[in-house]
KOLSE-792836 format. One record per residue: x, y, z of N, C-alpha, C in turn. Coordinates in steps of 0.05 Angstrom, whole numbers, plus 32768, in hexadecimal, padded with zeros to 4 digits. Layout:
N
> n.east | n.north | n.up | ca.east | ca.north | ca.up | c.east | c.north | c.up
> X | Y | Z | X | Y | Z | X | Y | Z
...
END
This chain:
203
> n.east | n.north | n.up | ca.east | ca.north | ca.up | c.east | c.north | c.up
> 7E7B | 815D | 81B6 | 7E79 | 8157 | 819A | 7E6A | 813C | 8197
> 7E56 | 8138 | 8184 | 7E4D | 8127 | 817F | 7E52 | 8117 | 8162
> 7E60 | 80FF | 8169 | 7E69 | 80F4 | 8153 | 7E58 | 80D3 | 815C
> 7E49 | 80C4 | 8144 | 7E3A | 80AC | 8146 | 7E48 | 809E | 8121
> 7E43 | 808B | 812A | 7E35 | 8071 | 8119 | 7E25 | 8068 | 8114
> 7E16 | 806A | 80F7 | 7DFB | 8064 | 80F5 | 7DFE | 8049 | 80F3
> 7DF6 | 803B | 80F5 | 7DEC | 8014 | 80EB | 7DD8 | 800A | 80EE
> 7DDB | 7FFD | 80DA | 7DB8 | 7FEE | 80DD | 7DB4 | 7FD2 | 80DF
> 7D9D | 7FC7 | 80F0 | 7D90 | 7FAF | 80F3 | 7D9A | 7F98 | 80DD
> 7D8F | 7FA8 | 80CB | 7D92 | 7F9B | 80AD | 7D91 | 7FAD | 8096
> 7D8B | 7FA7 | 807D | 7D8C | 7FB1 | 8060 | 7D70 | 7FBE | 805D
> 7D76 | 7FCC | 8050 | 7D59 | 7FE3 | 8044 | 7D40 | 7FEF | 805C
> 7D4F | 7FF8 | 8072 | 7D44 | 7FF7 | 808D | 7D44 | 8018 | 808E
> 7D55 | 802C | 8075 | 7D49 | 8044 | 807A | 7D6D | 805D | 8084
> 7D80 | 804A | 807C | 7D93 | 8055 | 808F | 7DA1 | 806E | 8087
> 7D9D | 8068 | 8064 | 7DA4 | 8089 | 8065 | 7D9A | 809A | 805E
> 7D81 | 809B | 805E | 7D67 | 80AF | 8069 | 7D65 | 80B3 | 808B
> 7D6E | 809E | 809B | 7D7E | 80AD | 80BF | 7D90 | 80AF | 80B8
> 7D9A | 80B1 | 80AD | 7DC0 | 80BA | 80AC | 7DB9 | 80D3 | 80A4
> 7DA5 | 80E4 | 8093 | 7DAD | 80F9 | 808D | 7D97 | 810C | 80AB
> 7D86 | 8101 | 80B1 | 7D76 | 8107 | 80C3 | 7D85 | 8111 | 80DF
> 7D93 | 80FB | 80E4 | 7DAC | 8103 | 80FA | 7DBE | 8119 | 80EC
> 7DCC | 8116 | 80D8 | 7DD8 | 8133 | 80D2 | 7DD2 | 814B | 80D0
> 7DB7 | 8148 | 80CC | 7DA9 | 816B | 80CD | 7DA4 | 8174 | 80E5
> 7D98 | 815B | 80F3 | 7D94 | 8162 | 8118 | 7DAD | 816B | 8123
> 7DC9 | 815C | 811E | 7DDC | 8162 | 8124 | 7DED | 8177 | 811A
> 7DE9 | 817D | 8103 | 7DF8 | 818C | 80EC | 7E11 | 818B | 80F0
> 7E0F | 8162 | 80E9 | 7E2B | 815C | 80E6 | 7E3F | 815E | 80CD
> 7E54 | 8155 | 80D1 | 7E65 | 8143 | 80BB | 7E4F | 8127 | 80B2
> 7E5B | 8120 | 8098 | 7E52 | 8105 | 8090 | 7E68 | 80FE | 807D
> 7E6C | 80DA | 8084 | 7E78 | 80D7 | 8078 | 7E74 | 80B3 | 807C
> 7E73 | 80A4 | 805A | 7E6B | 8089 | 8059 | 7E86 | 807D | 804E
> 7E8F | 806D | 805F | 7EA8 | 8064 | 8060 | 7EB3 | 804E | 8046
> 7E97 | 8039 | 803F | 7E9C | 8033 | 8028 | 7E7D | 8033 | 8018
> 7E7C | 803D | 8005 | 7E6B | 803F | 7FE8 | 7E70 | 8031 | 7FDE
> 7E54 | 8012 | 7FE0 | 7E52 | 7FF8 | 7FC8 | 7E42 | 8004 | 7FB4
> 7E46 | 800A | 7FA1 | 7E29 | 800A | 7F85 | 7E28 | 8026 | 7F8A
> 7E20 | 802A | 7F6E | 7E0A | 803E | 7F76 | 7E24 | 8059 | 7F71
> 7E30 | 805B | 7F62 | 7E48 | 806E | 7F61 | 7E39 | 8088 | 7F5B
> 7E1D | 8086 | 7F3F | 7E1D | 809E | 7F3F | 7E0D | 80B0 | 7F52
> 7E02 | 809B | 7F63 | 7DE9 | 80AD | 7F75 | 7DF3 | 80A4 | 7F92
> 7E07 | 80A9 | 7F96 | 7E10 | 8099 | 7FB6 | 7E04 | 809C | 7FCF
> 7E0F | 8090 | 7FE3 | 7DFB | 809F | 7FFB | 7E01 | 80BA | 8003
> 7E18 | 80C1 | 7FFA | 7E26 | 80DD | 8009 | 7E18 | 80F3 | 7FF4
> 7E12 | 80EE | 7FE2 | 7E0A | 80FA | 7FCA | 7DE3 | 80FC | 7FD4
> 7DDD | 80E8 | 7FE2 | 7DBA | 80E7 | 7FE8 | 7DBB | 80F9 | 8002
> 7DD0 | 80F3 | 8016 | 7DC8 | 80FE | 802B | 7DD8 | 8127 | 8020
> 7DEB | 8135 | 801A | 7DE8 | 814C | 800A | 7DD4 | 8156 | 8002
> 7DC1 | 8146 | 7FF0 | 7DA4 | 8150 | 7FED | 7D90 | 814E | 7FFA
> 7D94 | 814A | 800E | 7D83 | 8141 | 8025 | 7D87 | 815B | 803B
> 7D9F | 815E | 803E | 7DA2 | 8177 | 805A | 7D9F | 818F | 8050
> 7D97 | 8199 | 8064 | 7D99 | 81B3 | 8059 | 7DB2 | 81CA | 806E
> 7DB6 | 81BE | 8086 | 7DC4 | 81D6 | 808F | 7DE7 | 81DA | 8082
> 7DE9 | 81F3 | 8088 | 7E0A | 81F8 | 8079 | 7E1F | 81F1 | 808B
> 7E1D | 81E2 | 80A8 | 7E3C | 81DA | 80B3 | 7E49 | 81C0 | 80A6
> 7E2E | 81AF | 80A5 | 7E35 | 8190 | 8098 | 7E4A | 8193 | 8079
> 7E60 | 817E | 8084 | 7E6E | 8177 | 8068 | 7E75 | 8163 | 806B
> 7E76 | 8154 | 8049 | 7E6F | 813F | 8044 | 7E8D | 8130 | 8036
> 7E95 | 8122 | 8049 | 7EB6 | 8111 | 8040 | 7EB6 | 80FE | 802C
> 7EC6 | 8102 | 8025 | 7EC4 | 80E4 | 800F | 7EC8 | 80CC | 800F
> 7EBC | 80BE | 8006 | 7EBC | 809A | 8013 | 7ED6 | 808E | 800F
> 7EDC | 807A | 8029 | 7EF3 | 8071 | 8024 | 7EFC | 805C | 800D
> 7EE3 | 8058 | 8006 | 7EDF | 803E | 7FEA | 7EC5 | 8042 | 7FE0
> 7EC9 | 8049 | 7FC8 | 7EB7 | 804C | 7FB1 | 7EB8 | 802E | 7FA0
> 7EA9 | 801E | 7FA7 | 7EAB | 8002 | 7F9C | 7E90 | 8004 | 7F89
> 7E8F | 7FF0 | 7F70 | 7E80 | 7FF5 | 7F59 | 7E68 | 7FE7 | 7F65
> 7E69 | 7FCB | 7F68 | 7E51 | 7FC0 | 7F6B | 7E40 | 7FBC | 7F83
> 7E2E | 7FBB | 7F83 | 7E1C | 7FC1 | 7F9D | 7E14 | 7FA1 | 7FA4
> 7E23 | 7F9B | 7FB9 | 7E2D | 7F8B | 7FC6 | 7E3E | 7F8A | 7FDB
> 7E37 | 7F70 | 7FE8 | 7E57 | 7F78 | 8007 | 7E67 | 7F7F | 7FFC
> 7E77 | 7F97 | 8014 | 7E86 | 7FA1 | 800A | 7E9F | 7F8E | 8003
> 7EA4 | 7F7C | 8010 | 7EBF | 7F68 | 8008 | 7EB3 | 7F5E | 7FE9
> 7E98 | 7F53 | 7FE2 | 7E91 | 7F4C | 7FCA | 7E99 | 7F64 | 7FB4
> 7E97 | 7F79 | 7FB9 | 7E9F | 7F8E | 7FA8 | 7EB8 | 7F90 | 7FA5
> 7EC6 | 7F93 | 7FBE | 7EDF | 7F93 | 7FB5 | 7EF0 | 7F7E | 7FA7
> 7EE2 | 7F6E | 7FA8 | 7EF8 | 7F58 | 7F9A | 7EF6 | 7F5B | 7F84
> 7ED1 | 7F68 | 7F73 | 7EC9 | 7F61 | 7F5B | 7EDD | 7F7C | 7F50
> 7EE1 | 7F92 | 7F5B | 7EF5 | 7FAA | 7F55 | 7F0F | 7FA8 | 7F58
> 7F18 | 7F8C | 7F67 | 7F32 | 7F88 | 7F5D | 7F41 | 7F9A | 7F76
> 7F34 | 7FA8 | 7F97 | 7F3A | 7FAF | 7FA5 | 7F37 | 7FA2 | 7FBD
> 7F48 | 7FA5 | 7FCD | 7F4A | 7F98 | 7FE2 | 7F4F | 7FB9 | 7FFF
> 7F2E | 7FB0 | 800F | 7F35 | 7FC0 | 801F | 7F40 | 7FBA | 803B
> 7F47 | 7FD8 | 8043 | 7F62 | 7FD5 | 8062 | 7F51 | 7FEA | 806F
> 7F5A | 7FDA | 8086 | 7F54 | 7FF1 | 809D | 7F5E | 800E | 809E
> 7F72 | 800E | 809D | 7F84 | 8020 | 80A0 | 7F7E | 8034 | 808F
> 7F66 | 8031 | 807D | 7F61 | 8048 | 8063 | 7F47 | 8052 | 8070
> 7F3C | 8047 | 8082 | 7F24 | 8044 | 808A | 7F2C | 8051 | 809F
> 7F30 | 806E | 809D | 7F31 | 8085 | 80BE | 7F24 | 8099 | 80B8
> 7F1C | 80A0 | 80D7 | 7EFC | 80AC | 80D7 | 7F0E | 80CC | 80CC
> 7EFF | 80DF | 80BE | 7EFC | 80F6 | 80B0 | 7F07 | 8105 | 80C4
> 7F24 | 811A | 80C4 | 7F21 | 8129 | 80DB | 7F0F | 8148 | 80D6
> 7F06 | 814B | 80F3 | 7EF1 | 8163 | 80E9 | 7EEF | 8165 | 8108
> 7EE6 | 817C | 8111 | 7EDF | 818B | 8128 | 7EC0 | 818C | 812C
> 7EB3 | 817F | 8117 | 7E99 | 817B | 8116 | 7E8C | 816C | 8125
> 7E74 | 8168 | 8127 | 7E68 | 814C | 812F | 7E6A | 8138 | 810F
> 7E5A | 8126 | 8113 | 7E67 | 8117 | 8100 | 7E53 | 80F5 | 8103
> 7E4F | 80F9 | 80E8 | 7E32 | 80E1 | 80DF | 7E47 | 80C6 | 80D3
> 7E49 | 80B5 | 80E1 | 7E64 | 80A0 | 80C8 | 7E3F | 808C | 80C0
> 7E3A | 8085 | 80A7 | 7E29 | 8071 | 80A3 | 7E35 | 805B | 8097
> 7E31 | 8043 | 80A7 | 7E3A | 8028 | 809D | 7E2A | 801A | 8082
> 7E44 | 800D | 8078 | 7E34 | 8000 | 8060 | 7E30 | 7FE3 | 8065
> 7E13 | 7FE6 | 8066 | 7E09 | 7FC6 | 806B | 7E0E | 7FCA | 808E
> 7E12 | 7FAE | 8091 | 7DFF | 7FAF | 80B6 | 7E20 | 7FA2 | 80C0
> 7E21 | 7F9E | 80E3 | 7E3E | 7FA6 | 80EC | 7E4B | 7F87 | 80E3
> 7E3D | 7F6B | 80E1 | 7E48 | 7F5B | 80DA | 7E50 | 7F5E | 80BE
> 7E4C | 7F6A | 80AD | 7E51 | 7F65 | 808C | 7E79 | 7F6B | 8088
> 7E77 | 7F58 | 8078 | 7EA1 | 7F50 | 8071 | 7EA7 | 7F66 | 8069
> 7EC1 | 7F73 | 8069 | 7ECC | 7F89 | 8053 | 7EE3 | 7F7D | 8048
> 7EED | 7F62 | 8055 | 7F03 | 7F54 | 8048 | 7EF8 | 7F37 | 8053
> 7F0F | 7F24 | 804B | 7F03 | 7F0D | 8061 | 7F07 | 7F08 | 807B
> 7F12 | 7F1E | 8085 | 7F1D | 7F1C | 80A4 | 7F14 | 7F36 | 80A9
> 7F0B | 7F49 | 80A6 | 7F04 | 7F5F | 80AF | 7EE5 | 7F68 | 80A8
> 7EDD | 7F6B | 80C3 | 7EBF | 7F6C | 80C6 | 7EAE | 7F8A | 80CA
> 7E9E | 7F96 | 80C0 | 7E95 | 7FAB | 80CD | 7E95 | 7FB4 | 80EC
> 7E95 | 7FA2 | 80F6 | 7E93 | 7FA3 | 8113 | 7EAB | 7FA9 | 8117
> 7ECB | 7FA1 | 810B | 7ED1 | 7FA4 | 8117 | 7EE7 | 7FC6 | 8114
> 7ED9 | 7FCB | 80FA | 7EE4 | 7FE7 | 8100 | 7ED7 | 7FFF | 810A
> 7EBE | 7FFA | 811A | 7EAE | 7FFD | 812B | 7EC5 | 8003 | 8147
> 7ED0 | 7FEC | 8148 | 7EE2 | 7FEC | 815F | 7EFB | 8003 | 8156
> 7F05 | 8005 | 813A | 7F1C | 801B | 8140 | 7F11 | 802E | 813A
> 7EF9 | 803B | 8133 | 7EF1 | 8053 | 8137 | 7EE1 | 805E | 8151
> 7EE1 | 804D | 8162 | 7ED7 | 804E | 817D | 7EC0 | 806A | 8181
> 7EAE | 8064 | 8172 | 7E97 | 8079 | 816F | 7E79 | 806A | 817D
> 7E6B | 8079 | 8188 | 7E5A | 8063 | 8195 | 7E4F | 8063 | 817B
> 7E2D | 8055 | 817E | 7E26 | 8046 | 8163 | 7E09 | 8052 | 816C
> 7DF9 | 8060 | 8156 | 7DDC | 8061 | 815A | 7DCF | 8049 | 8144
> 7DBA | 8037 | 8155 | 7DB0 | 801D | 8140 | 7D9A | 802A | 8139
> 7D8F | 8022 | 811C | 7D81 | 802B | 8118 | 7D6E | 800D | 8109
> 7D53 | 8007 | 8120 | 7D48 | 7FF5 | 811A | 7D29 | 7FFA | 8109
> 7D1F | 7FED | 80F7 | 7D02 | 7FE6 | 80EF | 7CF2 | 7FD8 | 80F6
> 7CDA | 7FD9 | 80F8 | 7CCE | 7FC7 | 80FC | 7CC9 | 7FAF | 80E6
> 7CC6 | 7F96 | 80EC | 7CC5 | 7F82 | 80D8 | 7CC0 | 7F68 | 80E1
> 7CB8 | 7F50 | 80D8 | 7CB5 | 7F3B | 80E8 | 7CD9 | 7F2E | 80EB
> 7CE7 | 7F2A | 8104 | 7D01 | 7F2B | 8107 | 7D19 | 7F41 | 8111
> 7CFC | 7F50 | 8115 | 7D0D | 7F72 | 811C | 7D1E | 7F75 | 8133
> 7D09 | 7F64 | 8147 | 7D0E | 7F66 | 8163 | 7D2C | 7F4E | 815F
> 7D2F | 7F39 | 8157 | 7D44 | 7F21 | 815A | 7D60 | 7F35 | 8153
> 7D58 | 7F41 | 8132 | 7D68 | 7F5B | 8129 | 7D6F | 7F6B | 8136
> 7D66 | 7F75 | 8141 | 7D77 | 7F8E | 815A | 7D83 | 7F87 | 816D
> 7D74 | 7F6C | 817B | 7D7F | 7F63 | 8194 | 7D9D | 7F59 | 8187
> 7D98 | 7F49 | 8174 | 7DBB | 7F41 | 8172 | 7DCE | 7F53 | 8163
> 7DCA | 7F73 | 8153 | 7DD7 | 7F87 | 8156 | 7DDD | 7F8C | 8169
> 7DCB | 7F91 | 8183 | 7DDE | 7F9E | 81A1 | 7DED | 7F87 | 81AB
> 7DEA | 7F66 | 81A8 | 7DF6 | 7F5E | 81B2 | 7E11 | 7F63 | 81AD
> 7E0F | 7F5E | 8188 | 7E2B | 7F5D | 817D | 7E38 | 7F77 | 818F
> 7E33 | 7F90 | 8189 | 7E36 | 7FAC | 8196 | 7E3F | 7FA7 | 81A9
> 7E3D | 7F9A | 81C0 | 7E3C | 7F95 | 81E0 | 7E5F | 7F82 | 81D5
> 7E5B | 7F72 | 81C8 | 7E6F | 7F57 | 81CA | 7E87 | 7F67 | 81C5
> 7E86 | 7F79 | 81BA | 7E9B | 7F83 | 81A2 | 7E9B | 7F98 | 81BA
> 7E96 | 7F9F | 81D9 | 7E9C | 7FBD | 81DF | 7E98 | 7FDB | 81DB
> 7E87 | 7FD9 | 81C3 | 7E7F | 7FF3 | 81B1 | 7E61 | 8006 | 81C4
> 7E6D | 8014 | 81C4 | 7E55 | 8026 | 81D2 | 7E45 | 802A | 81C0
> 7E29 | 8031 | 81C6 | 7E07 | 8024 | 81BE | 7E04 | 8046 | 81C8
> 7DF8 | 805E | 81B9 | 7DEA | 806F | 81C1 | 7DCF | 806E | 81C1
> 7DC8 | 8064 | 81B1 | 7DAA | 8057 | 81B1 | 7D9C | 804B | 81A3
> 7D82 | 804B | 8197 | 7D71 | 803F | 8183 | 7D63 | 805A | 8173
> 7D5F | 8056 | 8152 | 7D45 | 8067 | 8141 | 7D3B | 804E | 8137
> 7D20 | 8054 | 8143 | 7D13 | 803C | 8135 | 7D04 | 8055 | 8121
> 7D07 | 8042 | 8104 | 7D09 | 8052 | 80EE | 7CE9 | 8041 | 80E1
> 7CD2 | 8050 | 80D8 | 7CBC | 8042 | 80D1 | 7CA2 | 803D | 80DB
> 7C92 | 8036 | 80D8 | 7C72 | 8035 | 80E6 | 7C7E | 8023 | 8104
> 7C6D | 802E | 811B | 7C74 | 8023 | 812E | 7C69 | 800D | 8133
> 7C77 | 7FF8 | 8142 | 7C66 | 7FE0 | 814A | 7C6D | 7FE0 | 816D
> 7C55 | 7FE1 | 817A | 7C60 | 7FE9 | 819A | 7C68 | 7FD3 | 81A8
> 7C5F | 7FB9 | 81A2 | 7C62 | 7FA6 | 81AA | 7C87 | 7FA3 | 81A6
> 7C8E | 7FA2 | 818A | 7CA6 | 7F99 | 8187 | 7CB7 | 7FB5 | 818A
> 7CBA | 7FC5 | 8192 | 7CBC | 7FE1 | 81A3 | 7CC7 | 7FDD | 81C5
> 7CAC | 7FD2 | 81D0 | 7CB2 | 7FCA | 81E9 | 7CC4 | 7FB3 | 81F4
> 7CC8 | 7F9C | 81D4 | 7CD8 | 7F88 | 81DA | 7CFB | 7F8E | 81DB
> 7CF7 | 7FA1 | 81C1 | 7D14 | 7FAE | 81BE | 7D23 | 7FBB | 81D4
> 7D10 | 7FC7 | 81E1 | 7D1D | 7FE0 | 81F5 | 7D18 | 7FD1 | 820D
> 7D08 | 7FBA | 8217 | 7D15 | 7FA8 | 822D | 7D20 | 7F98 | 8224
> 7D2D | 7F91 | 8218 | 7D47 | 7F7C | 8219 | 7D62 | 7F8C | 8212
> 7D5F | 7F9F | 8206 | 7D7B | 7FAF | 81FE | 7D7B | 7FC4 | 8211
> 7D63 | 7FCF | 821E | 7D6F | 7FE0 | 823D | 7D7D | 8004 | 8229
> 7D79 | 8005 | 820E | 7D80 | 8016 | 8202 | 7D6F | 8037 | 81FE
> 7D78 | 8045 | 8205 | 7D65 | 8065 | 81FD | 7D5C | 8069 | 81D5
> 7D46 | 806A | 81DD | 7D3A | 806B | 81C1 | 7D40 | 808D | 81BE
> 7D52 | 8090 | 81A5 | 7D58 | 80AD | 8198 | 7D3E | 80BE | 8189
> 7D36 | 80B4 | 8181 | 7D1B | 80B8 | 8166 | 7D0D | 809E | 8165
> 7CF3 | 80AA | 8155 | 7CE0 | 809E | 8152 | 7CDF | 80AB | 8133
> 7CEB | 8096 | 811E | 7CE2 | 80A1 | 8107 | 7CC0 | 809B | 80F3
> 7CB1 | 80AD | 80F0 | 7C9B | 809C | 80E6 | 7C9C | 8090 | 80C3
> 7C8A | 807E | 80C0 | 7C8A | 8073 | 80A1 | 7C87 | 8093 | 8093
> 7C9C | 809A | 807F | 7C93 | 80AB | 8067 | 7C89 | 80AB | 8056
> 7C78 | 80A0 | 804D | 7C66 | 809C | 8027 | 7C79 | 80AE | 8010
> 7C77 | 80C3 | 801C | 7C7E | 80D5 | 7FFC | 7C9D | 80D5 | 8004
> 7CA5 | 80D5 | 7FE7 | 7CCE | 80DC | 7FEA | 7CCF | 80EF | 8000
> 7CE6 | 80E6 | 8008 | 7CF8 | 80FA | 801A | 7D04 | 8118 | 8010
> 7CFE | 812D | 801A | 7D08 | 813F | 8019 | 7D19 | 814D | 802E
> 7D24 | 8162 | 8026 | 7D2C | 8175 | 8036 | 7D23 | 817B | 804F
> 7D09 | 8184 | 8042 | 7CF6 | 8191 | 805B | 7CF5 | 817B | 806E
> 7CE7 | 8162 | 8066 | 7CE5 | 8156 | 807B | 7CFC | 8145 | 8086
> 7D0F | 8147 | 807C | 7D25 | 8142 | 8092 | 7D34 | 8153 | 8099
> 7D28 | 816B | 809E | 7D2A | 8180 | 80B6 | 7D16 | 817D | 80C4
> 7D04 | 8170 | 80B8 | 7CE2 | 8176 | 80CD | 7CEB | 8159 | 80E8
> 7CF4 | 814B | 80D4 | 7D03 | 8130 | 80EB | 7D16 | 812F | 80FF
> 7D27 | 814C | 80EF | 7D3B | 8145 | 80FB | 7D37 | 8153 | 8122
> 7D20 | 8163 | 811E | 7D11 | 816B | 813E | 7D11 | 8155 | 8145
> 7D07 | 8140 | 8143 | 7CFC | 8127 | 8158 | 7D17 | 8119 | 8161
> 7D25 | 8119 | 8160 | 7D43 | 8106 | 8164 | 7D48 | 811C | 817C
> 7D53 | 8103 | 8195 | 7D5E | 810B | 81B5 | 7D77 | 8103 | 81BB
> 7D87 | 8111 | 81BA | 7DA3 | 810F | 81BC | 7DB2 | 8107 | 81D7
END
């Protein structure tokens, strides 16, 4: 069974356009643990229109928070305070897509970190990096954090026009198997082509 964690480098890097890319390759489960903003068009709601095969089903978030913001910033502005303990992975016999909100350091309280419920869902983690000036500093200290914290690393999608240089820096210093190679898209995302993507991803 294949069950991952998507996360990313950083913000607007593409993640849940690979989050749904991995679920069609996989024709997993999905399921985004907390939803900041964005109530009426969510991510669980983008990646649905996005897949097309019929095994994938789509769980419901463990926090639907209003404003799009850390998720601890949301919750306070909603007057909720989130727990771990609400935060358990979906059971299902499936494989299974969990996509993180925001990147593994971001707060969900003031003592509880993305990372570290990383650690009680003990799922390895696929990173999913861009290129950008900072990209390479960005990934390297995702795997570090990854490494510090014990969390198994399945690999890298570098998501976007390639840069070979910062390509070759990533993959010798992190020692990591590159999953995909996603290329820059111009036109919206569809269906089709995230089935046409979802060929290129190596499991």
């Amino acid at each position: 069974m294949h069950q991952y964690i998507i996360a990313g480098i950083d913000t607007e890097i593409g993640k849940t356009v690979i989050s749904a890319i991995v679920t069609e390759a996989l024709q997993a489960d999905y399921w985004k643990p907390v939803q900041s903003g964005d109530l009426h068009h969510t991510d669980t709601d983008k990646i649905k229109a996005l897949v097309t095969n019929t095994q994938s089903k789509f769980h419901p978030e463990g926090y639907r928070l209003k404003t799009p913001m850390s998720p601890h910033a949301s919750a306070d502005i909603d007057g909720v305070t989130i727990e771990a303990e609400k935060l358990t992975l979906p059971q299902t016999s499936n494989n299974l897509v969990v996509e993180l909100a925001g990147g593994l350091m971001v707060p969900l309280t003031k003592d509880l970190l993305m990372v570290h419920m990383l650690k009680q869902w003990n799922l390895p983690v696929i990173l999913v990096s861009k290129y950008y000036l900072g990209s390479i500093n960005h990934t390297l200290l995702s795997v570090e954090v990854l490494k510090a914290h014990n969390i198994p690393i399945k690999g890298i999608i570098f998501n976007g026009e390639i840069n070979p240089t910062s390509k070759e820096a990533i993959l010798a210093y992190s020692k990591l198997p590159v999953i995909g190679e996603i290329p820059w898209i111009e036109e919206e995302m569809s269906k089709e082509k995230v089935k046409e993507l979802a060929q290129l991803l190596t499991f």
